[in-house]
MIROBA-818591 format. One record per residue: x, y, z of N, C-alpha, C in turn; residue number from 1. Coordinates in Angstrom, 3 decimals. Layout:
<kolfi n_X="X" n_Y="Y" n_Z="Z" ca_X="X" ca_Y="Y" ca_Z="Z" c_X="X" c_Y="Y" c_Z="Z" pos="NUM"/>
...
//
This chain:
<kolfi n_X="107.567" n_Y="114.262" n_Z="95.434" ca_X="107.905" ca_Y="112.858" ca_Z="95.425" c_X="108.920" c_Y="112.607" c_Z="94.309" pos="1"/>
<kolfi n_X="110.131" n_Y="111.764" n_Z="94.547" ca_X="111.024" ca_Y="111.560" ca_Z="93.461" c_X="110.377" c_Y="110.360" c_Z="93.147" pos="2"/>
<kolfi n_X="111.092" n_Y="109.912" n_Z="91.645" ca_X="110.484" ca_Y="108.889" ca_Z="90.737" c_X="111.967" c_Y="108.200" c_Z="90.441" pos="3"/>
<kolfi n_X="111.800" n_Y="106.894" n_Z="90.715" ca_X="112.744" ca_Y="105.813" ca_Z="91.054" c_X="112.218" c_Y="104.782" c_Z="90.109" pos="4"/>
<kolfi n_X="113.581" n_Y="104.424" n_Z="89.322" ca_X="113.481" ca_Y="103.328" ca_Z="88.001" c_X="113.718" c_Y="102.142" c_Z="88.854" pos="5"/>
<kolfi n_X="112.910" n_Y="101.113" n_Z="88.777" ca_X="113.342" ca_Y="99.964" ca_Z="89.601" c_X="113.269" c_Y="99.054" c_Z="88.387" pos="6"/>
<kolfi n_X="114.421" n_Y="98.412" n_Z="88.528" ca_X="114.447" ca_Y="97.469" ca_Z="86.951" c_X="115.050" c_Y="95.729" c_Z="87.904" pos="7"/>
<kolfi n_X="113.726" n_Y="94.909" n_Z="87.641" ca_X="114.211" ca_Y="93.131" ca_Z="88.547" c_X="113.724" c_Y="92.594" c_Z="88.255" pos="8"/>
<kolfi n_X="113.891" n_Y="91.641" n_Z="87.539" ca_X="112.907" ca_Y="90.551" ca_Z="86.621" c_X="112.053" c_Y="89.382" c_Z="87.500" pos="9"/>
<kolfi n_X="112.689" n_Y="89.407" n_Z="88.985" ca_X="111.941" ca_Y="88.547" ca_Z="89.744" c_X="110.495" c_Y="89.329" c_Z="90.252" pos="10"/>
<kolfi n_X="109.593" n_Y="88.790" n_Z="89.701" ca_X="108.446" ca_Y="89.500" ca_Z="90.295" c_X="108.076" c_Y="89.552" c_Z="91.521" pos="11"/>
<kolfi n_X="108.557" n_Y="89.185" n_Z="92.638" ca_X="108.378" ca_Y="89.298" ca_Z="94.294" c_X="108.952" c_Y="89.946" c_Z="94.534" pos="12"/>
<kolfi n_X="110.135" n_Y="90.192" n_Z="94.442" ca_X="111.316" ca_Y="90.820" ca_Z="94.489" c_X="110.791" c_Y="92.033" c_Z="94.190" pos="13"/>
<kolfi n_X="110.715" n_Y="92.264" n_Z="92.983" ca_X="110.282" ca_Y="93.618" ca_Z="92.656" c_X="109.310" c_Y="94.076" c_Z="92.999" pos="14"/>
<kolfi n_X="108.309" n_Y="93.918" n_Z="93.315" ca_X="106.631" ca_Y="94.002" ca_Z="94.393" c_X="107.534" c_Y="94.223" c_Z="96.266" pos="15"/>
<kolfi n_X="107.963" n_Y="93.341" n_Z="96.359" ca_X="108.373" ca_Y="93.889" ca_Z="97.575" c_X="109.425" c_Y="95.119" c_Z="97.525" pos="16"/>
<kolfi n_X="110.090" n_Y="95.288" n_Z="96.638" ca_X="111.359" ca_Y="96.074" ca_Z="96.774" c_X="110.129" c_Y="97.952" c_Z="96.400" pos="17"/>
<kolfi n_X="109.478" n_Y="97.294" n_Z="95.141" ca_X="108.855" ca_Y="98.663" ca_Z="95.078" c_X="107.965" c_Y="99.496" c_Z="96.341" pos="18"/>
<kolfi n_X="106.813" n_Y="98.173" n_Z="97.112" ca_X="106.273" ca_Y="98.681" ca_Z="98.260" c_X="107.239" c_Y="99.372" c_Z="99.141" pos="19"/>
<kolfi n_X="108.020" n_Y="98.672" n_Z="99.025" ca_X="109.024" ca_Y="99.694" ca_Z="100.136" c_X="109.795" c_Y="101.055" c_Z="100.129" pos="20"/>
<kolfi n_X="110.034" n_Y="100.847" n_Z="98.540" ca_X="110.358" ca_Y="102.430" ca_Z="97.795" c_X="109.550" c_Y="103.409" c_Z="98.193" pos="21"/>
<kolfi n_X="107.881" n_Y="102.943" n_Z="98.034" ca_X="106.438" ca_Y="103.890" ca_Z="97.926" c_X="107.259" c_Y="104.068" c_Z="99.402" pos="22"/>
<kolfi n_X="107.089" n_Y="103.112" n_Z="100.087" ca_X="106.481" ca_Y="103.510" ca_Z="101.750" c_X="107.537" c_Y="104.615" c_Z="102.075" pos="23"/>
<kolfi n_X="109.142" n_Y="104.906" n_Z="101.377" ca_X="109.748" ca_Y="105.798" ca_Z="101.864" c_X="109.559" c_Y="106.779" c_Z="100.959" pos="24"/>
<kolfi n_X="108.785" n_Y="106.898" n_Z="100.250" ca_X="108.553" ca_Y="108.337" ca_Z="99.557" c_X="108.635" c_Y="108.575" c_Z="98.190" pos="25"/>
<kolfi n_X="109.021" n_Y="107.528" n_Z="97.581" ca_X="109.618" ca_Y="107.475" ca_Z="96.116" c_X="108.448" c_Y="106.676" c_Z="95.209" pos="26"/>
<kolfi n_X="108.276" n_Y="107.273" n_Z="94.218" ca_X="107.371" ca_Y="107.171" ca_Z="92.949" c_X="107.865" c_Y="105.884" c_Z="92.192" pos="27"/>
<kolfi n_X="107.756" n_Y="104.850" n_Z="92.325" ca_X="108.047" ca_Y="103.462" ca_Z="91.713" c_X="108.097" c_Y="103.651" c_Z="90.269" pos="28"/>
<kolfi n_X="108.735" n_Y="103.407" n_Z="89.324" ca_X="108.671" ca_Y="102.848" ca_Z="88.071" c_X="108.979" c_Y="101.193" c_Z="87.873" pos="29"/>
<kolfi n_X="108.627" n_Y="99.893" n_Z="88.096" ca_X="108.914" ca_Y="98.997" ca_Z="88.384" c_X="108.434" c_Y="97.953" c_Z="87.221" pos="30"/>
<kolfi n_X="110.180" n_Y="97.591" n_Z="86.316" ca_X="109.482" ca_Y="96.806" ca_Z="85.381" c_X="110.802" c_Y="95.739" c_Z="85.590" pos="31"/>
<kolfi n_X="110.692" n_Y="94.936" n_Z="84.543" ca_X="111.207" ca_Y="93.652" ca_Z="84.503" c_X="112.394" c_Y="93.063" c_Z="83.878" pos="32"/>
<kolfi n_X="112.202" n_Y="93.590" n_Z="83.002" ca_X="113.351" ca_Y="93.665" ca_Z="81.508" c_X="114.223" c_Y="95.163" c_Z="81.256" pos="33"/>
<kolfi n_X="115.278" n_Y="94.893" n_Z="80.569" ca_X="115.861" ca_Y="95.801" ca_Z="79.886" c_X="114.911" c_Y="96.682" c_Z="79.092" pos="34"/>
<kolfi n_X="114.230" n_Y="95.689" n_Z="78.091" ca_X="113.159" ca_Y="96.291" ca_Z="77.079" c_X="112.352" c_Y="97.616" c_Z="77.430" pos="35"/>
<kolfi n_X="111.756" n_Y="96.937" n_Z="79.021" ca_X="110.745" ca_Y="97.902" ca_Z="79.925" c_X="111.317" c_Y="98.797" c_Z="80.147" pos="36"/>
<kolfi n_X="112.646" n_Y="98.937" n_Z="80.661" ca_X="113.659" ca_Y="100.391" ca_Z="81.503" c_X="113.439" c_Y="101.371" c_Z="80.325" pos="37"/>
<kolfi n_X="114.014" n_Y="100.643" n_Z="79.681" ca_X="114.200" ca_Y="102.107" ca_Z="78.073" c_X="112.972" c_Y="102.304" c_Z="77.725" pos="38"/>
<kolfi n_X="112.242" n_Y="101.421" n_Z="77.512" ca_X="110.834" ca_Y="102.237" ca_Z="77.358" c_X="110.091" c_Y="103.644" c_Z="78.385" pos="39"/>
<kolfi n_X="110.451" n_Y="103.092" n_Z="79.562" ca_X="109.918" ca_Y="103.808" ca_Z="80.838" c_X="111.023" c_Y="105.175" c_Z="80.897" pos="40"/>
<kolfi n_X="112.602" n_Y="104.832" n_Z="80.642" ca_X="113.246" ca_Y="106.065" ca_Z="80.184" c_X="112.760" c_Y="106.979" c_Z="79.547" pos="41"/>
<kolfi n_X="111.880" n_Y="106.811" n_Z="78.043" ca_X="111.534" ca_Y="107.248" ca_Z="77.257" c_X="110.612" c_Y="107.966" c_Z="78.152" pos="42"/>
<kolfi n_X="110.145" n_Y="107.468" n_Z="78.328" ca_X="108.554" ca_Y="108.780" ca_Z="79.065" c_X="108.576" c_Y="109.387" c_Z="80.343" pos="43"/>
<kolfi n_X="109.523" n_Y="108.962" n_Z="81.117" ca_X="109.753" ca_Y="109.375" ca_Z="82.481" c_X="111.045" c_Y="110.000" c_Z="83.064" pos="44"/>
<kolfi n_X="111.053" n_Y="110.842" n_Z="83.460" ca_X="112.516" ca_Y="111.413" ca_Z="84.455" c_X="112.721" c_Y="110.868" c_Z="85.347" pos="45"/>
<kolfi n_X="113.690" n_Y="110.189" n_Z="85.219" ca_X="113.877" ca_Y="109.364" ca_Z="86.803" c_X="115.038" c_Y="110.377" c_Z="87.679" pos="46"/>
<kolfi n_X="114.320" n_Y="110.185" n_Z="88.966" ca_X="115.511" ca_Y="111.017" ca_Z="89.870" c_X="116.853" c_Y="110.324" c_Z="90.254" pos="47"/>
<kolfi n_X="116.386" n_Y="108.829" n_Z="90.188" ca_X="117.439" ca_Y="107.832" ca_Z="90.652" c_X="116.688" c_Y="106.261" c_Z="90.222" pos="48"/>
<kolfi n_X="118.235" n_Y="105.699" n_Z="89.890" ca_X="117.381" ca_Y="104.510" ca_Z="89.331" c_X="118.226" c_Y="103.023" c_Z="90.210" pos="49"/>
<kolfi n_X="117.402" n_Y="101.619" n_Z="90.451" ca_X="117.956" ca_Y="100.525" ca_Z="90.986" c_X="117.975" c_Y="99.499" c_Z="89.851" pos="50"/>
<kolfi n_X="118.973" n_Y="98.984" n_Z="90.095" ca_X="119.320" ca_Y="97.917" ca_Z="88.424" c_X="119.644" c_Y="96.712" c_Z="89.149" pos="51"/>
<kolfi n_X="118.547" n_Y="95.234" n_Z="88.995" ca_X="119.491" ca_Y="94.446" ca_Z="89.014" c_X="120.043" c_Y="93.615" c_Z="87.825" pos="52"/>
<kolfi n_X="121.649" n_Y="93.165" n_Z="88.071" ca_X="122.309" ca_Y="92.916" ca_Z="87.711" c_X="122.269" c_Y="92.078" c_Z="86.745" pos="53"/>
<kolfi n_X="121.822" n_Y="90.934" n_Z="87.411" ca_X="121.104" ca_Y="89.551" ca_Z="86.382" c_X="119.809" c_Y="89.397" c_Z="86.240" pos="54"/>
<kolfi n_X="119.254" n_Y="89.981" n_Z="84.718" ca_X="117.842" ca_Y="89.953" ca_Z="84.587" c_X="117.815" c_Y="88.346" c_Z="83.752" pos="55"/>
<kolfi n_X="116.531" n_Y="87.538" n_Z="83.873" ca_X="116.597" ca_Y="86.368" ca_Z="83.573" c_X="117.684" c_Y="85.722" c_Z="82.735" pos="56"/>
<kolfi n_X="118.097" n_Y="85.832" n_Z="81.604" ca_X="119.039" ca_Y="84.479" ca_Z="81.054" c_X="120.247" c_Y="85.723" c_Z="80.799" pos="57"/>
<kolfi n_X="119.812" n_Y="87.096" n_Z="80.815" ca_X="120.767" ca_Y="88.264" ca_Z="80.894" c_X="121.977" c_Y="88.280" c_Z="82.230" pos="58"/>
<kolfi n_X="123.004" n_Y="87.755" n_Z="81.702" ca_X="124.097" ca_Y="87.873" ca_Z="83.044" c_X="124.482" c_Y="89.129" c_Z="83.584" pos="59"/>
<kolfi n_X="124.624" n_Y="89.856" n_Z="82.624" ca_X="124.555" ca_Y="91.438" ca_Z="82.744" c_X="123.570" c_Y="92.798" c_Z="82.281" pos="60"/>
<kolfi n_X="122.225" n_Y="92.057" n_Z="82.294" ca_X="121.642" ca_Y="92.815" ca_Z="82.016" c_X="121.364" c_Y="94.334" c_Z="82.282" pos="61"/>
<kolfi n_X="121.161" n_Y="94.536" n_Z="84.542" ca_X="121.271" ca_Y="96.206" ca_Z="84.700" c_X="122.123" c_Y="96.582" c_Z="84.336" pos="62"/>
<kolfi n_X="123.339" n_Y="96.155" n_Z="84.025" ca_X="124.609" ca_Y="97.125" ca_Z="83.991" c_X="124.855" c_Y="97.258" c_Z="82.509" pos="63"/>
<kolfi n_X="124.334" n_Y="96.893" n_Z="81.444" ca_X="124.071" ca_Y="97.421" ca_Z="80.371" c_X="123.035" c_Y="98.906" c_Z="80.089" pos="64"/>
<kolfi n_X="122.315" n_Y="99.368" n_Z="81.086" ca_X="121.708" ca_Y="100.521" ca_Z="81.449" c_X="122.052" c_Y="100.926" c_Z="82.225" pos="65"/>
<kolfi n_X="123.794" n_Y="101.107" n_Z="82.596" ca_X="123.757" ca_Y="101.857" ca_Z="83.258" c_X="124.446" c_Y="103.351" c_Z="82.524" pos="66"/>
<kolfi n_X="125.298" n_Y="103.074" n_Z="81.381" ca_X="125.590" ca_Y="104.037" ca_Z="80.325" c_X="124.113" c_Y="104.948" c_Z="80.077" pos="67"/>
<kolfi n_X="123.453" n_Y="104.471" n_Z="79.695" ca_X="121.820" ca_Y="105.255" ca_Z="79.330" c_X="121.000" c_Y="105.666" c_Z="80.249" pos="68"/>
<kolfi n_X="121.870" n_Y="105.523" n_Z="81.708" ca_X="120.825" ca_Y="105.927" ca_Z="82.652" c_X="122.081" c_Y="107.092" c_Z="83.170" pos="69"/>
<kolfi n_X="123.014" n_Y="106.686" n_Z="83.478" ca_X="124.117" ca_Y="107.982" ca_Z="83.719" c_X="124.656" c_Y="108.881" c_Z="83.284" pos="70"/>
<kolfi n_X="124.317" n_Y="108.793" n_Z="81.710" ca_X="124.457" ca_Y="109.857" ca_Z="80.537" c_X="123.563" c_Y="110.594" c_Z="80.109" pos="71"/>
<kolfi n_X="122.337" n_Y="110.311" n_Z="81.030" ca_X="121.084" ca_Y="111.611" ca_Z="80.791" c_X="121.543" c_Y="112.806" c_Z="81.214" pos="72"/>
<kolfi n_X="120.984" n_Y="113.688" n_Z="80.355" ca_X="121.462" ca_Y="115.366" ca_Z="81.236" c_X="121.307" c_Y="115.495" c_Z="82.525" pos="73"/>
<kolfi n_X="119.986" n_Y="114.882" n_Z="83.252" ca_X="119.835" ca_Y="114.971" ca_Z="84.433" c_X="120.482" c_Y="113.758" c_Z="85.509" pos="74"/>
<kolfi n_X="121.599" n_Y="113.492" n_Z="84.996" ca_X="122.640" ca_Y="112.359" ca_Z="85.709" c_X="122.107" c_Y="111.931" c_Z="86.606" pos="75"/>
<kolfi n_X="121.131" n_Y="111.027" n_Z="86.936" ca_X="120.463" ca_Y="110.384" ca_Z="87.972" c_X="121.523" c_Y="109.583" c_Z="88.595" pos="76"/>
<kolfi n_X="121.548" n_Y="108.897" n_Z="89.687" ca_X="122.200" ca_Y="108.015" ca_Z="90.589" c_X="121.988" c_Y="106.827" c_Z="89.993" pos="77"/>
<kolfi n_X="122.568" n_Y="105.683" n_Z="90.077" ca_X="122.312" ca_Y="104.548" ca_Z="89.712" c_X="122.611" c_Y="103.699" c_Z="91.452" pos="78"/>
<kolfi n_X="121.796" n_Y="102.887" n_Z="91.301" ca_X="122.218" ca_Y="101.586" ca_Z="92.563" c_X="122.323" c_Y="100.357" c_Z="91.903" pos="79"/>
<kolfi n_X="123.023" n_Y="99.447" n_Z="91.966" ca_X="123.823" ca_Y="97.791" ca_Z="91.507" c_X="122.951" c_Y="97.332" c_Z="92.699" pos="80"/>
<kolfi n_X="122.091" n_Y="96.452" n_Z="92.493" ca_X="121.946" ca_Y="94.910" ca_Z="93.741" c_X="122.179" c_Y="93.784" c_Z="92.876" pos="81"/>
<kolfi n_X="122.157" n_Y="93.119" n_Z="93.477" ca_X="121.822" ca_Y="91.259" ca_Z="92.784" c_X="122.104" c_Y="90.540" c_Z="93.905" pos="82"/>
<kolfi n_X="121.299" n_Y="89.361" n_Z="94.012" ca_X="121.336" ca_Y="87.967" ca_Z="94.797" c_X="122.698" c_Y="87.346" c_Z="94.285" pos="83"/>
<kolfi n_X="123.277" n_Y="87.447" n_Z="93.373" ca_X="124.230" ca_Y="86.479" ca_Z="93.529" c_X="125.379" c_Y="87.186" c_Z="93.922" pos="84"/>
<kolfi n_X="125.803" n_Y="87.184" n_Z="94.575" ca_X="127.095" ca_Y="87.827" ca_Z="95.562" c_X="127.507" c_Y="86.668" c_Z="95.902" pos="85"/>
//
């Protein structure tokens, strides 16, 4: 099973987005904040990670992790979503 950083400060959002990760095979890491990602970095290998974009009053919050998530030795994938398009 790969292990997938899911970083979305909307809590439905992220409950639904993670059930659906599980259901295709992938090991959820699913937190809220910036704060949470780097913490969860710290203890976990992620195979691939999902960032969104605007975490609460953060306009750019995922994409400030995305340097620290693409510069691990094990260069995981990164994915960009956000609602505001």
């Amino acid at each position: 099973m790969r292990n997938l950083l899911l970083v979305e400060d909307e809590e439905d959002a992220r409950e639904l987005l993670a059930r659906g990760l599980e259901r295709a095979g992938f090991r959820c890491g699913a937190v809220g904040d910036v704060v949470a990602a780097r913490a969860a970095l710290a203890e976990t290998v992620f195979d691939v990670a999902v960032l969104d974009v605007v975490l609460g009053e953060d306009q750019h919050g995922g994409l400030t992790l995305l340097p620290e998530i693409t510069g691990r030795a094990e260069k995981p994938p990164a994915v960009v979503i956000t609602a505001f398009a």
